[in-house]
Structures are given as C-alpha cells and as structure tokens.
PATITOR-258404 format. One line per field, with one value per residue (C-alpha): residue number from 1; x, z, y; residue in one letter. Coordinates in steps of 0.001 Angstrom, whole numbers, plus 500000, padded with zeros to 6 digits. Each point is the difference from the previous one (the first is absolute). Example, Ala and Ser with C-alpha at 12.3 -4.5 7.8 and 13.67 -1.06 7.14 Angstrom:
2
n <- c(1|2);
px <- c(512300|501370);
pz <- c(507800|499340);
py <- c(495500|503440);
res <- c(A|S);
% end
This chain:
412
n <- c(1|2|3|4|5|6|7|8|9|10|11|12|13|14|15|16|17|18|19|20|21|22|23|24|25|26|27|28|29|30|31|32|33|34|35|36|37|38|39|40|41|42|43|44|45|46|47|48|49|50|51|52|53|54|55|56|57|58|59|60|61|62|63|64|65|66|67|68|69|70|71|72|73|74|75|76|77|78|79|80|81|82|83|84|85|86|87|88|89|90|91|92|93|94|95|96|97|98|99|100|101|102|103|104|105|106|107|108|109|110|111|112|113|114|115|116|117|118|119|120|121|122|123|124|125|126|127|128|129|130|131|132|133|134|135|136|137|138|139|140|141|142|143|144|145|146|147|148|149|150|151|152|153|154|155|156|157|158|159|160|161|162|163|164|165|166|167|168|169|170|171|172|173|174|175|176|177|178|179|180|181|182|183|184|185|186|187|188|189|190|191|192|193|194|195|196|197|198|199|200|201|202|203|204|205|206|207|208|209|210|211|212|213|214|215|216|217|218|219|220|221|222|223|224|225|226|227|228|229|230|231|232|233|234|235|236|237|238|239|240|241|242|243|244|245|246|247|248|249|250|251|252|253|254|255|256|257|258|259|260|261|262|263|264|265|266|267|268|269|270|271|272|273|274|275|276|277|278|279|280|281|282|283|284|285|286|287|288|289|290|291|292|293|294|295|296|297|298|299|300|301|302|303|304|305|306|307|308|309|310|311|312|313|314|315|316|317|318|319|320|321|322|323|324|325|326|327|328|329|330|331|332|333|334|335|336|337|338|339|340|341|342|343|344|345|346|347|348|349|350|351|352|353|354|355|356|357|358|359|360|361|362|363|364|365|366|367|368|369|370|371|372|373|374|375|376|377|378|379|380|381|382|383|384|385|386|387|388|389|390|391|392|393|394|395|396|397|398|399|400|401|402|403|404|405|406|407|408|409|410|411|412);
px <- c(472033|501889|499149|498752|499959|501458|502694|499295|502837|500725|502428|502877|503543|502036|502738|502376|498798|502574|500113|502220|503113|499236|498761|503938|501140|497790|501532|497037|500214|497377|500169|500874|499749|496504|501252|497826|497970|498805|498216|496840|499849|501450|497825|496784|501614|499995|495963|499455|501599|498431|496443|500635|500858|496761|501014|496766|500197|499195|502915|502416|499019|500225|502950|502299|498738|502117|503119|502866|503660|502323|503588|501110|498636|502078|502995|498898|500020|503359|501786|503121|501419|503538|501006|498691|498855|502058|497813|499427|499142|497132|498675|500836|497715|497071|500142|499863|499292|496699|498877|500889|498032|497325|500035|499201|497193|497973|500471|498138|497334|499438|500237|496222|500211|503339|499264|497093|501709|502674|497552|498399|503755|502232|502532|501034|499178|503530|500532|497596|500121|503771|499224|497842|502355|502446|497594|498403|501176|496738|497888|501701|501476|497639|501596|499799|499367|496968|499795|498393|503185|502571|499078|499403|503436|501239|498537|500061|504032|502409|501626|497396|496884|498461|500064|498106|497992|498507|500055|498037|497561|499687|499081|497131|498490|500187|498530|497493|499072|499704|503054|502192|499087|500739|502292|502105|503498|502663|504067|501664|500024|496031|500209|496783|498612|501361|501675|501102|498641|500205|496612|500769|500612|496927|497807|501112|501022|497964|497049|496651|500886|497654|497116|498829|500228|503201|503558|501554|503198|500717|496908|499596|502179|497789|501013|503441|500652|498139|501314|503835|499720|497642|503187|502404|497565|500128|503643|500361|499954|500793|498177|501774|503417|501729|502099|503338|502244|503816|502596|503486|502023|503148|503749|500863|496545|499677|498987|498985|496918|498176|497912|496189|500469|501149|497473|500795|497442|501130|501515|502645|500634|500735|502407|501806|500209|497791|498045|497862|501514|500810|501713|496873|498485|497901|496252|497663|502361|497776|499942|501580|501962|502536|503060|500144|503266|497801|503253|503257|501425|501131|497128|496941|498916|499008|496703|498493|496726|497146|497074|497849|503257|499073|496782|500811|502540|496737|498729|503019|503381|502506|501669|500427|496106|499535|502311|498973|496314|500695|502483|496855|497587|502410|501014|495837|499329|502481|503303|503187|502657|502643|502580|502764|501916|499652|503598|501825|500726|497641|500658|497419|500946|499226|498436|503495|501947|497494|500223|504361|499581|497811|502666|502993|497842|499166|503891|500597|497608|497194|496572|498063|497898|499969|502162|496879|500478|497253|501071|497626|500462|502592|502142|499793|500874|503175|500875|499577|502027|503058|499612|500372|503161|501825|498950|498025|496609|496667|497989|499482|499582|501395|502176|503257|502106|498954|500361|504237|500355|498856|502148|503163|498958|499909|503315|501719);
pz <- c(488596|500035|496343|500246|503223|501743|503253|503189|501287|502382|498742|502814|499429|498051|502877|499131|501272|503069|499652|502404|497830|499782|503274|501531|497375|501258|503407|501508|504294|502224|503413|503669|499911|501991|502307|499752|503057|498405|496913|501421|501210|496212|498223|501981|498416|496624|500296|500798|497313|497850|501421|500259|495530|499711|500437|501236|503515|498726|498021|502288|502768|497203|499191|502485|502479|497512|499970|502548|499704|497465|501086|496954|497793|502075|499135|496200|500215|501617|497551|498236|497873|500494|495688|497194|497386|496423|496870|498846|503620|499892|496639|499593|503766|498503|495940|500588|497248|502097|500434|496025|499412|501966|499292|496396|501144|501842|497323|497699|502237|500808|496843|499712|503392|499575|497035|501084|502736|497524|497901|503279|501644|497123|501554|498297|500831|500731|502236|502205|500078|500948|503052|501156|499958|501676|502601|501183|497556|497981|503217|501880|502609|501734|503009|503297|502502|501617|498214|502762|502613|497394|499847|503306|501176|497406|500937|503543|499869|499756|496447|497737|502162|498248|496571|501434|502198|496971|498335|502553|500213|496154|500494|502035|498260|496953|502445|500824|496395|499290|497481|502628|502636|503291|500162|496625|499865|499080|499315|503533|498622|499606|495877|499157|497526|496464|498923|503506|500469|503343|501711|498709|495915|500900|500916|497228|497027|500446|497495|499947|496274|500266|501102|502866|502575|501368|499850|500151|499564|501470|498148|497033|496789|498479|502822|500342|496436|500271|502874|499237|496102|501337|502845|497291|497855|502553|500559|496112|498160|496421|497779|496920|501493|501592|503267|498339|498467|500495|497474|498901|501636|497769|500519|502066|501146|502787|502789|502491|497507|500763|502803|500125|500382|496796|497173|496434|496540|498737|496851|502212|501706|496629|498805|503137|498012|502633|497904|501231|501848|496465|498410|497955|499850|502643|499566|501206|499259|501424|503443|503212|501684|502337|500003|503385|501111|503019|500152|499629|496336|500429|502470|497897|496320|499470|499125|498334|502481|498634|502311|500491|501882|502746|499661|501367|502634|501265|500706|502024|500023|499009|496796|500148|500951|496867|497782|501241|499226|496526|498916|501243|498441|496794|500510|500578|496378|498418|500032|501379|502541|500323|497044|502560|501584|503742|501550|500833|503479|501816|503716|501511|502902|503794|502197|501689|496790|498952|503010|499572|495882|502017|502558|497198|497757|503202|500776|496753|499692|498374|501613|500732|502945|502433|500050|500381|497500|497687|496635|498728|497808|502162|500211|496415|498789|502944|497994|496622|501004|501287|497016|497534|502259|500229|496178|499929|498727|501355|500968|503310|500908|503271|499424|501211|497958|501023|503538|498899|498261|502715|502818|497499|500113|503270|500822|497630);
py <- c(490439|503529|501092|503697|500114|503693|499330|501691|501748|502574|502833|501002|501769|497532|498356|496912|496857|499688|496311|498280|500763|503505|500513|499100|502466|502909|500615|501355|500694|500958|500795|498585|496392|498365|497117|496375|500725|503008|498566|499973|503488|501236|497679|501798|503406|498275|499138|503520|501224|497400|500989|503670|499629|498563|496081|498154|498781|496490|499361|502057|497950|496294|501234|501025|496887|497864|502657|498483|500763|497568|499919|498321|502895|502824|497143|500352|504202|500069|497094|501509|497425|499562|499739|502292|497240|500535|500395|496784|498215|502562|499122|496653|499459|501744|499437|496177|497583|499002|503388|500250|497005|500762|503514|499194|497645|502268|502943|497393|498587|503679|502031|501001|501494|501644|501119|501915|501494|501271|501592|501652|501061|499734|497961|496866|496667|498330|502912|498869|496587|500690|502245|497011|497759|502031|501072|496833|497321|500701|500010|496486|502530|502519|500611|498025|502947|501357|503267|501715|498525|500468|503615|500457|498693|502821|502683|499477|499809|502623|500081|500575|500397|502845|498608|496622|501919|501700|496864|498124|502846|499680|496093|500272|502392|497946|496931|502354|500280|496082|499935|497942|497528|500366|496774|501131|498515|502246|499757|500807|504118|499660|500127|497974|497694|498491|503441|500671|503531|501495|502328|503135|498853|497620|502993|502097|497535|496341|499606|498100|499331|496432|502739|497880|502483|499461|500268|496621|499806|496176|498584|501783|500080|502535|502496|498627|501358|503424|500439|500197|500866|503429|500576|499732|502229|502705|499800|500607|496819|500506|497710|500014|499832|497011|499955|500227|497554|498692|501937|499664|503799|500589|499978|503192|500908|502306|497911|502737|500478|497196|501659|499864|503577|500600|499790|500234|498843|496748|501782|501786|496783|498510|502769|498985|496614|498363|496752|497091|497548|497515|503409|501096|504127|500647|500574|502698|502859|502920|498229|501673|497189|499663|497433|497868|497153|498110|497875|502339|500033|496532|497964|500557|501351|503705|500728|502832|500504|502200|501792|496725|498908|502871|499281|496273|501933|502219|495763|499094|502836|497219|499930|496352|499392|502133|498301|496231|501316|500966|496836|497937|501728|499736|496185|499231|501746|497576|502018|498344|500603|502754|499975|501292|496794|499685|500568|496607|501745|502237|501493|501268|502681|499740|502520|500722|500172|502737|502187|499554|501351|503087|500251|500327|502437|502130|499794|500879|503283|498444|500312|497400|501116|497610|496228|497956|497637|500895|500915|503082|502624|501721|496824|499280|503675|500069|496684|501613|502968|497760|497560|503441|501103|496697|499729|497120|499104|502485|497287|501031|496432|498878|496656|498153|500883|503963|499173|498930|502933|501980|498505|499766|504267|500296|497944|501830);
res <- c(X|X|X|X|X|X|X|X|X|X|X|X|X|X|X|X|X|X|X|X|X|X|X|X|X|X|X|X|X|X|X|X|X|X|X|X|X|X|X|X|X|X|X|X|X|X|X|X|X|X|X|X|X|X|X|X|X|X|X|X|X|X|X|X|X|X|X|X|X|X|X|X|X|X|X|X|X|X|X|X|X|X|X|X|X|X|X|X|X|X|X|X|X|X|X|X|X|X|X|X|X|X|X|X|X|X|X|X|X|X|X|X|X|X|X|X|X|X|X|X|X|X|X|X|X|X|X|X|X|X|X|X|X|X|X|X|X|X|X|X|X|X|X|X|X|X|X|X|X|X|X|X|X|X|X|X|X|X|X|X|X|X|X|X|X|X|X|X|X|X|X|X|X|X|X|X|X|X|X|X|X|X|X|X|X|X|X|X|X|X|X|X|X|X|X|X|X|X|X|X|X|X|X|X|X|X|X|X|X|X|X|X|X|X|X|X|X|X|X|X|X|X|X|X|X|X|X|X|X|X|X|X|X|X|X|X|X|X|X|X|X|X|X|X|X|X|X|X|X|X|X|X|X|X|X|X|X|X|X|X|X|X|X|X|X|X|X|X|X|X|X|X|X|X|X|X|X|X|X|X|X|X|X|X|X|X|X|X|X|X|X|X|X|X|X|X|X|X|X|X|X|X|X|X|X|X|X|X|X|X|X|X|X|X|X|X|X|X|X|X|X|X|X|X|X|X|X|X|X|X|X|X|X|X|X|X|X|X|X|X|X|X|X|X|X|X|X|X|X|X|X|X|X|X|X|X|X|X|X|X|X|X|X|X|X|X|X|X|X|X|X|X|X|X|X|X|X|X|X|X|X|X|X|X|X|X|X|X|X|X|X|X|X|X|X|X|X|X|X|X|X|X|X|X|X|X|X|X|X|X|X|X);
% end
C-alpha cells in the first residue's frame, strides 16, 4: 500500500532526460579520443575520481570489474539514419492500436495508484501511462546493456565523453546508495528502468513513492509513477491544462506564425479564425499557446500546443515524441484519431537531399550554418525566408517539392 505515504526524493537543477533520442540531438564533444588498449589505464582514473567524490571502494571496485568496452554501442552513438520519417510513420509506429488497447488496460487495472500519484504531482493519469508505453512498452523493454559497460564505452570515447563521464560518475554513486544494482540493464545510452531515466535525472528526480527504502524504477510501479509525474512536476506540469489539441487554421493564414517561438492566448488565436480541428470555438481562451505544422502545411495537421507540450519537450526535445505522447495519452482516455486525412502520397527526405536544399539556400544568401543535413532552427528559418521570397507557404518545412523549386531557382 502507498496511501499517505511521503516520496523520498532528492532535489537537483531540473535537466531534460537526454534519452537516446535526445541525446543524438544534443551534440555534445569531449576531448582527444582514448584508443582500446587504453581502457584500463582510463577506467583506473574513473575509480579515482569515483573514490576521491566519496564512492565506497566496495562498489567502485563491484562495479567497474564488470565495465568492458561494447563495440556495438559506439555503432548505436554514431547511427545517422539515412531518411527523416514524415509525420504519420512517426505516430502511426508509436500510437498503435495495441498500445491503445493496452494503454487503456493498464490505466484501469492501475487507477488507484495513478490516481494517487496525480493527487501527489498533479499530472494526469493517461499522461503517464502514455510515457510508459512509449518508454519501455509499459515496462516489456528495459534495456539489454550493462549499464555500467554501456556508460563506460561512452564516456571513454571521444564524442560525448564528458557528458557520460559525468553520467557514469552519477551511477555509482547512486549504486553506492542501494537505489540501483550493480548488474542494472540499461538502453545502449545508459537510460534505465520502465521510464527510462538516465543517472543524473535518477539522482535528482526518481522517488521511493512505495516508501520501502528504495528507488526502484524496474520493479516498482509505485516509483515508476512518482518518479516521472514529480520530473514533469519540476519541469512545470500544468494540471488543469491538457497538452494541446489538433485545430482547423483558416484560408490565408500566415504560415510563418506557426513557430513555438511565438506565443499568443487562445482568444487571439481565435480572432485569427483559428477553431478546433471539426470547425468549433476554441476553449481555454486566457491560455498562451503557440501554433505548430510537425508535417509542412500539407504532411500533417496543425496543432495548437499549450505549455504542458514543453513540459513533455523538457522529457525528450522532439516535437513528434511530444505530440505521439499526447495523441496517446488522448486515444487511452477514449478520444479518437486525427480529423485531418493522412496524404495519399507522402515523401519522406534523405540525408543527401537535405544537405542539397542547404546547399541551394546557402547559394542563394540564406543562412543555414553548416550543410550537415540536420534540419534545426537555422535550416528551417533559411527555408521560411526563401518560401516568403519565392511567395510560397512559411512552413519552413523541408520537402520535395522545395528541393524543385530550389533547383528550378538556381538553373534559372
């Protein structure tokens, strides 16, 4: 039993989860890359550093006997997939009729429990449930790593070793403590247990909300469920607003406003003759929300996203992780699918073709920063500014039918 019972939790600086999905999209480098036959001799500086922070001598020693180099996560870190997925691949892969089904099952069998962690965190019910599922499937998928390798392989490489460094560090501390075992399984980036957290949001956001002295987070559904709803309670959950809903934008709306950067209360949204996705007045007319087009004006619905949304974005940085969590959550409490049709034709762009719609812009005067084939913020506002000169639709969505325009420019 959980009734009346307080969490324990340790308060820290509120940092996103870095799951392996955000972790790609962080970019962060360390220094000089270790070769193989030096892992020993680095993995002695990491016990000393472990030992000199206060890290018993026990588990250091438990610990770190286990840690061995795993080529196949260094394969993982370095992936780059070769197609950007469109809109509805992404959902329709995570907002599965199962995961629907199920979804709805466990938010029954559960509801005492998840009830009494909304009344503690103030984060509802399907929310959770649907990060759950996302994360592990609703706790069928763990991880398959040795956390302590996994990390270790991480840190000890080149590209990101300071972040994993820190993050191994972080992990056998929180051994050290008892909260984690020293054979934990993690995902191939080290996140851990049902809700996938990695060391650092462990340390500073996991609860012992079942009050049995630890922090379990593969065992326990009491702690699964504090756990996340108090992260997403720190990051600013709202708990009498939803994520955000699908609308209707009018004829002649000014594409280049749908921006997560630009924030306007509902009611000026509606005087913009913005409605919910079936045509009706939108509700909550004091709230600040932004406009979003995940899929271009014509790949995906708009949505009208409120602050919970960046709330779920401080979980995971991508809009569509975001989105899929909300239309699950959603879909779980009974609603139905999107009212927008999905295209009959949908092109999803390569890696290459990206980098050649940078090139043009570049060519064109329009910076991008760097041809990489990543499209951030720079990319998307270069796109937005060419779509405004060439008079065509804000979006700042990268698509084929750009990519024509913009070699028909430069030919011409």
């Amino acid at each position: 039993m959980v009734k009346g019972l307080v969490p324990r939790v340790r308060v820290s600086a509120l940092q996103p989860l870095m799951l392996a999905g955000g972790l790609l999209a962080a970019g962060l480098v360390a220094g000089p890359a270790l070769g193989a036959d030096d892992f020993e001799r680095w993995l002695n500086g990491v016990k000393q550093e472990a030992l000199a922070a206060g890290v018993s001598e026990g588990t250091v020693d438990r610990a770190l006997a286990r840690a061995q180099p795993i080529p196949r996560v260094v394969q993982l870190d370095r992936r780059q997939p070769e197609f950007t997925r469109t809109f509805w691949r992404y959902i329709e892969g995570r907002v599965t009729p199962e995961r629907i089904r199920r979804g709805r099952q466990e938010l029954a069998a559960n509801k005492p429990l998840l009830d009494l962690v909304s009344r503690h965190y103030g984060v509802q019910p399907r929310i959770l449930v649907a990060l759950w599922a996302l994360e592990s499937n609703f706790g069928d998928n763990t991880g398959g790593f040795d956390a302590v390798s996994a990390l270790a392989t991480l840190a000890h490489d080149n590209r990101r070793g300071a972040f994993f460094r820190k993050e191994l560090l972080t992990l056998l501390k929180t051994m050290d403590e008892g909260d984690i075992r020293i054979d934990a399984m993690s995902s191939w980036a080290g996140a851990m247990g049902q809700p996938q957290f990695m060391p650092t949001t462990y340390e500073g956001y996991a609860v012992d909300f079942d009050g049995n002295g630890r922090r379990d987070l593969w065992n326990s559904l009491a702690d699964v469920f504090g756990s996340a709803a108090n992260y997403l309670k720190a990051a600013g959950w709202q708990p009498n607003q939803t994520w955000g809903r699908e609308v209707l934008l009018p004829p002649g709306f000014d594409h280049s406003l749908a921006e997560l950067d630009v924030k306007k209360p509902v009611s000026e949204w509606a005087a913009l003759g913005v409605r919910d996705a079936r045509g009706r007045p939108l509700p909550d007319p004091d709230v600040e929300a932004s406009i979003i087009l995940p899929g271009g004006v014509y790949g995906a619905p708009a949505f009208m996203i409120y602050p919970n949304f960046r709330t779920i974005m401080a979980w995971n940085r991508s809009i569509l992780y975001a989105i899929a969590v909300g239309h699950l959550a959603d879909r779980i409490a009974g609603g139905g699918p999107f009212v927008t049709p999905r295209p009959a034709r949908e092109e999803a762009l390569s890696t290459s073709q990206v980098k050649e719609i940078q090139s043009l812009l570049i060519s064109n005067g329009f910076e991008v920063g760097e041809a990489d084939g990543v499209v951030g913020p720079k990319t998307r506002g270069a796109i937005r500014a060419y779509q405004k000169s060439a008079r065509l639709p804000a979006d700042g969505f990268p698509t084929v039918a750009l990519l024509e325009n913009l070699r028909l420019t430069a030919r011409n």
